[in-house]
KOLDOLUM-200945 format. One record per residue: x, z, y of N, C-alpha, C in turn. Coordinates in steps of 0.1 Angstrom, whole numbers, plus 5000, padded with zeros to 4 digits. Example, Ala and Ser with C-alpha at 12.3 -4.5 7.8 and 13.67 -1.06 7.14 Angstrom:
513250784943512350784955513250784967/512850714978513750714989512950795000/
// end
This chain:
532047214761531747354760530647394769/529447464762528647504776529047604782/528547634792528347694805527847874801/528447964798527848144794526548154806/526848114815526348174827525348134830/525047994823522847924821522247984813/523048074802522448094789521148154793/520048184781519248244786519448354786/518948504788519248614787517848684785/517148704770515848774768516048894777/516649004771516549104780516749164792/517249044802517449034817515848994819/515148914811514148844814512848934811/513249044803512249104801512349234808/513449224817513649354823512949344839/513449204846512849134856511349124856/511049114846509649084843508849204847/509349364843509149514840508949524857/510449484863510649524876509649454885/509649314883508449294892507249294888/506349354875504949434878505149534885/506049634885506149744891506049704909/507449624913507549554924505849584931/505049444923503849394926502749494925/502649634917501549704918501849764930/503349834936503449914949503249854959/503049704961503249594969501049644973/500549644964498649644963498649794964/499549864962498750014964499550044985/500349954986500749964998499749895007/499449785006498649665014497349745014/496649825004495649875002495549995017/496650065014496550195021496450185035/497450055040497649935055496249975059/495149895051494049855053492649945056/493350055045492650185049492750255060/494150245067494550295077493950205090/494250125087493749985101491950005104/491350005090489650025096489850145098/490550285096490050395104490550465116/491550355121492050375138490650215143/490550125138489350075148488050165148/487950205136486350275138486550385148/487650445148488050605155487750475172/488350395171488450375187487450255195/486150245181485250175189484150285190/483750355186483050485184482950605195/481550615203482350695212482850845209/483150895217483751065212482551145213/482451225204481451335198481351405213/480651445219479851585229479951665218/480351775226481051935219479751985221/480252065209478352155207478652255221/477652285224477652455231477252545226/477952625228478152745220477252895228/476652945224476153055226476853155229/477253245242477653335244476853435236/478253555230477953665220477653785234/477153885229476353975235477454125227/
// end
């Protein structure tokens, strides 16, 4: 008698499949954003800080 529990299962397999593109695009829109975040704390902190305008006293 075989085994229920090897059998294949299309629609486990096609559900798995669903879940990890999904998994995998949030996985690239996450790693993306990391990265966006990471070059704009180095640029912020190799860059020196702006000199503040002066301002004109009003009359």
């Amino acid at each position: 008698m075989k085994n229920p529990w090897v059998k294949k299962n299309p629609f486990l397999s096609m559900w798995l499949s669903g879940a990890n593109a999904i998994v995998g695009a949030t996985r690239g829109r996450a790693t993306a954003q990391a990265k966006r975040q990471a070059s704009t704390l180095w640029s912020a902190a190799l860059t020196p800080p702006r000199k503040p305008k002066k301002r004109r006293a009003r009359r």
